[in-house]
C-alpha positions as CSV (number, residue, x, y, z in Angstrom):
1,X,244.9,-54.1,31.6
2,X,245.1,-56.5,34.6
3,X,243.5,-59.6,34.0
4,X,241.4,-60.8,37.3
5,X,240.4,-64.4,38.0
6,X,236.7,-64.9,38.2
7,X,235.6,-65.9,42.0
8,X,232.5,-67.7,43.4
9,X,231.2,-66.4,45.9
10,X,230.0,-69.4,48.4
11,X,231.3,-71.4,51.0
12,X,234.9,-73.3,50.9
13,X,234.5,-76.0,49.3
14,X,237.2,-78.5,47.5
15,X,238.7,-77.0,45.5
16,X,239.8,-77.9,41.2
17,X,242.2,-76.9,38.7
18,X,240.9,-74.4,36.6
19,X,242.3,-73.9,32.8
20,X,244.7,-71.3,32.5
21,X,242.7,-69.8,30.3
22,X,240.6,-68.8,32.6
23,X,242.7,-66.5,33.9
24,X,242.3,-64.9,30.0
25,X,238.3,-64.2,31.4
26,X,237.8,-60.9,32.0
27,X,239.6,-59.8,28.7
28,X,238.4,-57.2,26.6
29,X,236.0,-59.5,24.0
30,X,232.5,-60.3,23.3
31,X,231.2,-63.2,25.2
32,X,228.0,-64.4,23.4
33,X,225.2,-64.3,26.7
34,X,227.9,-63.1,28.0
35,X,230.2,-64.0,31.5
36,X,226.9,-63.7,33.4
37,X,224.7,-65.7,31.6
38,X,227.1,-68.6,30.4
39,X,228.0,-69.6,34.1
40,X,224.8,-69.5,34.9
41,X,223.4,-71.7,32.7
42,X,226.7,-74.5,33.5
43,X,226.0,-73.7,37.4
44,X,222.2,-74.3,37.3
45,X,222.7,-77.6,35.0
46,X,225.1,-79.1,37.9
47,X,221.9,-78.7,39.9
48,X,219.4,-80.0,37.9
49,X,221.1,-83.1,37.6
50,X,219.2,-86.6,39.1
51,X,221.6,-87.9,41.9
52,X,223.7,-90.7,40.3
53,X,225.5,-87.9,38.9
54,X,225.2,-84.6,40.6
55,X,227.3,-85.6,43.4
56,X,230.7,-85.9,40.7
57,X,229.3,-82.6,39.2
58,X,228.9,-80.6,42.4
59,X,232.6,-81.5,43.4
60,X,233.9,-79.5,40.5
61,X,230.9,-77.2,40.1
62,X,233.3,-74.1,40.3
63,X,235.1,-75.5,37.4
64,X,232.3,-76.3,35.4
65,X,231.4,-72.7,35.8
66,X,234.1,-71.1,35.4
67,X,235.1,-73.2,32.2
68,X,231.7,-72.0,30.4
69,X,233.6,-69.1,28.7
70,X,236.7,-70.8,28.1
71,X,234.9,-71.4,24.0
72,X,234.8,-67.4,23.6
73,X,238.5,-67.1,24.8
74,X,239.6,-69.4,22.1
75,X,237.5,-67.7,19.7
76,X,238.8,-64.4,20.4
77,X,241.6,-64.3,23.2
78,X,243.3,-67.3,21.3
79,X,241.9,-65.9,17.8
80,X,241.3,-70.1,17.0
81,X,239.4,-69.8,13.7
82,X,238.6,-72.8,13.9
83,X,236.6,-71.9,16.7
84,X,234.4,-69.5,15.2
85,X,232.0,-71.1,12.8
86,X,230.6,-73.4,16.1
87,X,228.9,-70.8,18.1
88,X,226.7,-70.0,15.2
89,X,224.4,-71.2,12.2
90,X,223.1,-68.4,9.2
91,X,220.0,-71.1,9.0
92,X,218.7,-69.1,6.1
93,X,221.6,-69.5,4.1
94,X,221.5,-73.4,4.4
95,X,217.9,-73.8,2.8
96,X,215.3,-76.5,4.3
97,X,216.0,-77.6,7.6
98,X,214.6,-81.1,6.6
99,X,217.1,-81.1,3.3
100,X,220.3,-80.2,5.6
101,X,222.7,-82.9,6.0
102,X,222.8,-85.2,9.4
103,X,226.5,-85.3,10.0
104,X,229.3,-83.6,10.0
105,X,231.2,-85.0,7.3
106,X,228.2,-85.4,4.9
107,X,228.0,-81.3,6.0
108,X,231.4,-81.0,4.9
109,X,231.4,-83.0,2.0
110,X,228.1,-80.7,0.2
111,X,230.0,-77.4,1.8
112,X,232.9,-75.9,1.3
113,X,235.2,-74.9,4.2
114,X,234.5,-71.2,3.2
115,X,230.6,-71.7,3.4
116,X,231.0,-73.1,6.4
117,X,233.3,-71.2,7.9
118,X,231.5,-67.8,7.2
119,X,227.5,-69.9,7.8
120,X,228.3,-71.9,11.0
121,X,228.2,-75.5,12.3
122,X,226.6,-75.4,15.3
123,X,224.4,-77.7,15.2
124,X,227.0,-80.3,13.6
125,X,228.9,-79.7,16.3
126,X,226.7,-79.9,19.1
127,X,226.0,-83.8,18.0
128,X,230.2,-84.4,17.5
129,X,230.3,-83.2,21.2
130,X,227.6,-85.2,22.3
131,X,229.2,-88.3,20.7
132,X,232.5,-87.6,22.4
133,X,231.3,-86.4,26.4
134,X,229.1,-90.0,25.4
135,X,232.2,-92.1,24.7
136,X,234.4,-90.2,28.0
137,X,231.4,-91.4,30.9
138,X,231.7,-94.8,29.0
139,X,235.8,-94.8,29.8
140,X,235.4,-93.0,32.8
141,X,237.9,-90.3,31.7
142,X,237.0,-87.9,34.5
143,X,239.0,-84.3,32.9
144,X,237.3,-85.1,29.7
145,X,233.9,-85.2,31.1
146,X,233.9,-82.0,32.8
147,X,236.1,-80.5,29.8
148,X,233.6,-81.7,27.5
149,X,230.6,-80.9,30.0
150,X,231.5,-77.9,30.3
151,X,232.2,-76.7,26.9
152,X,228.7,-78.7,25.8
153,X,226.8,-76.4,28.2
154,X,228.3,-73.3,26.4
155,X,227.2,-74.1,22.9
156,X,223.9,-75.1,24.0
157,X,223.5,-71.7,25.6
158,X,225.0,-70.5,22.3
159,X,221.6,-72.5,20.2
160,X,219.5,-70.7,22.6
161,X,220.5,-67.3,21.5
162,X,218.2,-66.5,18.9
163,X,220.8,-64.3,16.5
164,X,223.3,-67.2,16.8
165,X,220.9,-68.5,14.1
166,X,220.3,-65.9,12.3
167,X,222.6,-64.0,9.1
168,X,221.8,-61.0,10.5
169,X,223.4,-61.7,13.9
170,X,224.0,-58.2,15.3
171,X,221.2,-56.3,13.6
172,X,223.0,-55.1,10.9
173,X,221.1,-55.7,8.2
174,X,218.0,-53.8,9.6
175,X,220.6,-51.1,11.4
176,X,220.5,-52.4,14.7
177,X,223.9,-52.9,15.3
178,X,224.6,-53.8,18.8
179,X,221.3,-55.7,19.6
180,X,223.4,-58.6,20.1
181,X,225.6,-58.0,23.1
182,X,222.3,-55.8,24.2
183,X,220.3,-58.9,24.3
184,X,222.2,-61.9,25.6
185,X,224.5,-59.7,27.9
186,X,223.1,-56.5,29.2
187,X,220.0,-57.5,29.5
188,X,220.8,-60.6,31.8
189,X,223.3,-58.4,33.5
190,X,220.1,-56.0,34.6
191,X,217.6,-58.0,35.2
192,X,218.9,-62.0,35.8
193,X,219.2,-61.3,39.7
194,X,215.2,-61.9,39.0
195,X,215.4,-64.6,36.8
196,X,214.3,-68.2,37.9
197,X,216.9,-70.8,37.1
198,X,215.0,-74.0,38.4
199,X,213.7,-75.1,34.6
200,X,212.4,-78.1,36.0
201,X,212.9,-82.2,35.7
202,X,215.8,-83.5,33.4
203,X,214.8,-85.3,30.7
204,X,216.0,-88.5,28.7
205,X,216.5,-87.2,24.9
206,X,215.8,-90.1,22.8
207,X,217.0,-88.5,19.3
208,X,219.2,-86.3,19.8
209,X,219.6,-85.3,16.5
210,X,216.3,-84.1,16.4
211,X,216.5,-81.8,19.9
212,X,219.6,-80.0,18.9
213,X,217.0,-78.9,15.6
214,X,214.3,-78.2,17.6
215,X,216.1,-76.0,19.6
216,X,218.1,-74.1,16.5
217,X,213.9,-73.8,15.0
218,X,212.6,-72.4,18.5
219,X,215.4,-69.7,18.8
220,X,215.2,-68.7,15.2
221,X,211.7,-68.2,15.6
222,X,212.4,-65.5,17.9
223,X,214.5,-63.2,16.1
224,X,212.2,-60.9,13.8
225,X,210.1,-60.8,17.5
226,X,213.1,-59.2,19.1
227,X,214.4,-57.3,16.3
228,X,210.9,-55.7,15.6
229,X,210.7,-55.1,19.3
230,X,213.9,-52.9,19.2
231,X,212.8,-51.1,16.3
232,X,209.3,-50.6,17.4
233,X,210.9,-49.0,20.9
234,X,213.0,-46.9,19.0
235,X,210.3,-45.0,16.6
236,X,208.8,-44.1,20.0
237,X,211.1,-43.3,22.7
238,X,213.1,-40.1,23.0
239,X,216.1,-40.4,21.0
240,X,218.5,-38.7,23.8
241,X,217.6,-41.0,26.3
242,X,218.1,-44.3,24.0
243,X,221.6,-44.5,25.3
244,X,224.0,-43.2,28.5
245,X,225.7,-40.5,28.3
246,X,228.2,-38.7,29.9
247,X,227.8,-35.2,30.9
248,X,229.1,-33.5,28.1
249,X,225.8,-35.7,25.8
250,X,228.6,-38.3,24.5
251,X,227.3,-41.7,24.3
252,X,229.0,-44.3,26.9
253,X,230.4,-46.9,25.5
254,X,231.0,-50.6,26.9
255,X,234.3,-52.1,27.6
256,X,233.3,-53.4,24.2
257,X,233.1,-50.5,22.3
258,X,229.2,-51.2,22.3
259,X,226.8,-47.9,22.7
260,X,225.5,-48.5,26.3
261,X,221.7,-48.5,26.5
262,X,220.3,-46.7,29.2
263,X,218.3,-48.3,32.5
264,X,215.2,-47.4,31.0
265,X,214.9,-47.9,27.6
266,X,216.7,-51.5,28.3
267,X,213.6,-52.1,31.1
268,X,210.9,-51.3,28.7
269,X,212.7,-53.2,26.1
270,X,212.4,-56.3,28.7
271,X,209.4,-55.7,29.1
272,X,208.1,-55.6,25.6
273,X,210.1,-59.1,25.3
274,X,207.8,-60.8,27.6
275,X,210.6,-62.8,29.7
276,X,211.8,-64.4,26.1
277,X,215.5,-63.6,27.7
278,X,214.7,-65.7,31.0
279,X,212.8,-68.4,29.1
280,X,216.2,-68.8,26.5
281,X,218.2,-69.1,29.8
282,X,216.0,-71.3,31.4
283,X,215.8,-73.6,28.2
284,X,219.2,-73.8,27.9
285,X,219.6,-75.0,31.4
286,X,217.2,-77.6,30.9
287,X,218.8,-78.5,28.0
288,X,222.7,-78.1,29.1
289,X,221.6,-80.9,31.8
290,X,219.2,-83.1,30.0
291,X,222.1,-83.6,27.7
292,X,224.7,-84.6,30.3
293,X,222.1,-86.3,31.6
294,X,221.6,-88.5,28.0
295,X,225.7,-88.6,27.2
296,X,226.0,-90.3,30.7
297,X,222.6,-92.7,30.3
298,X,223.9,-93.9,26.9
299,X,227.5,-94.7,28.1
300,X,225.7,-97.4,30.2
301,X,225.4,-95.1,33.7
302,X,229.0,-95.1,34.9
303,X,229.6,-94.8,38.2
304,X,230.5,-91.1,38.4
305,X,231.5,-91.3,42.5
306,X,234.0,-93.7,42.3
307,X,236.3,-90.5,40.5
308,X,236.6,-88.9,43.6
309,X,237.5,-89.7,47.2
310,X,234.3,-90.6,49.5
311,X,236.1,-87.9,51.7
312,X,235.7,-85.0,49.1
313,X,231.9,-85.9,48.4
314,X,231.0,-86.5,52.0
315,X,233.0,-83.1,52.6
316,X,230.6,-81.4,49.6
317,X,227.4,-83.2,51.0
318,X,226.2,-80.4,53.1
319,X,227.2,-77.5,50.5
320,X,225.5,-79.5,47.7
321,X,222.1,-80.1,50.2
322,X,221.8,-76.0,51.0
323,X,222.5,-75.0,47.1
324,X,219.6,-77.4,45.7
325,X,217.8,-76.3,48.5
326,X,218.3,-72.6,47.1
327,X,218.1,-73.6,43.5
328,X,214.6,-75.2,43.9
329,X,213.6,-72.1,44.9
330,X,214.3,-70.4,42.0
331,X,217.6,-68.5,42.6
332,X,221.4,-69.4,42.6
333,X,224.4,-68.5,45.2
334,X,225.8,-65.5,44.3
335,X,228.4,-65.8,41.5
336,X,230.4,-63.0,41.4
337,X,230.8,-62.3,37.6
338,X,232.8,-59.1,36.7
339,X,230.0,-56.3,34.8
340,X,230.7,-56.1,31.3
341,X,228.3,-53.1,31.0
């Protein structure tokens, strides 16, 4: 299979290095909210930053983008197992929320690396990030910023993904195996051209601690909602037009191996959702950049510009003017993602 590179589609701007592996993108693997959704969420968080530092951001906003995946390719390009147990939490095999430890080495010290490893640490890891992006704006280290940035904004679309918190992550346990990629990445795919990714003012988080759990409780509350939803559709609508299918009555399948839902039983399945997909995305925009926006307030408000020429920013200016202009309107540039459906 030839591997593509992922393009924006916008006007030249400077450009930035990009990781090579990015150019591991398009390969065969599950992306949790998949390509779509993930640069999404990283692009829209550039914008929603206040102006001390969306100026920095913007200049490497395709980066930041693009680098939103990069956690899945380690996961499963890179096969990092390492990498696996910090997209997800099995909250109800930890107990109380209230009883769980703070930190990550009192985590590790009342769980085994097995527990762990098979339960998830995202929310553990979420606050390590935050600690580290905190301590790069203090140094003014500018390729760990938007390394870390960028990488942040991924895991806290991750928390928004109600099955990320959930044992029964893809269905499985209540045969509905394939809800995941269904909900996070087709469903986005279909219908986010609609979406509206201005989630409003940036906010200071004074305990952070305490928003990363908020966020894991929200999205967990939303999983028997979706799952009941699925199964609810599925007692009622036509069982040969559930899925695609090709024109001998095989079911399609996804680069993924995934059973392809059809058009119509996805739209009604949006529809009975209530816009929870768009409101997850929009959170986790929100939070993506109130984040940045708290690492870079408690490193003592660096001054982000003084990374890059006056030449490239002034150069940007215009470009960064027309997208927040389009942004505050609801809707994005066009970012040319390749379909994964």
């Amino acid at each position: 299979m030839k591997l593509q590179m992922k393009k924006i589609i916008a006007k030249p701007k400077a450009k930035v290095l990009i990781s090579a592996l990015c150019l591991l993108a398009i390969a065969p693997l599950l992306l949790s909210w998949g390509v779509f959704g993930h640069e999404r969420i990283n692009h829209a968080a550039v914008l929603s930053l206040p102006a001390p530092m969306q100026s920095f951001f913007y200049n490497h906003i395709d980066y930041v983008t693009q680098e939103s995946t990069v956690p899945d390719l380690r996961k499963y390009t890179l096969s990092d197992k390492v990498e696996y147990p910090r997209h997800y939490v099995d909250i109800e095999n930890f107990g109380a929320i209230d009883s769980l430890p703070q930190t990550m080495e009192a985590l590790k010290a009342k769980y085994d690396e097995k527990f762990l490893s098979d339960n998830g640490i995202l929310p553990w890891y979420l606050k390590e990030l935050m600690d580290k992006l905190t301590k790069s704006f203090k140094e003014k280290r500018k390729t760990e910023i938007l390394f870390l940035a960028a990488d942040m904004g991924h895991y806290i679309g991750d928390a928004h993904m109600p099955l990320h918190t959930s044992v029964n992550h893809d269905g499985q346990l209540t045969d509905q195996k394939g809800i995941h990629a269904f909900w996070e990445a087709h469903l986005p795919e279909l219908f986010g051209k609609d979406y509206t990714y201005h989630p409003g003012e940036v906010k200071y988080i004074a305990d952070v601690q305490k928003e990363i759990w908020s966020i894991i409780r929200s999205s967990h509350q939303l999983v028997d909602t979706l799952l009941l939803a699925d199964k609810r559709l599925k007692e009622t609508f036509p069982a040969d037009r559930i899925y695609k299918t090709d024109s001998t009555g095989k079911v399609l399948k996804s680069k993924f191996k995934q059973d392809v839902h059809s058009d119509e039983y996805a739209r009604q399945y949006h529809s009975l959702l209530k816009g929870m997909v768009e409101r997850q995305m929009s959170g986790a925009i929100a939070a993506t950049a109130s984040f940045w926006y708290t690492a870079w307030v408690n490193a003592g408000k660096p001054d982000l510009n003084s990374l890059d020429t006056p030449q490239l920013t002034k150069r940007n200016a215009p470009l960064l003017h027309e997208e927040v202009k389009l942004w505050k309107s609801g809707k994005l540039i066009e970012i040319k993602s390749e379909t994964e459906f």
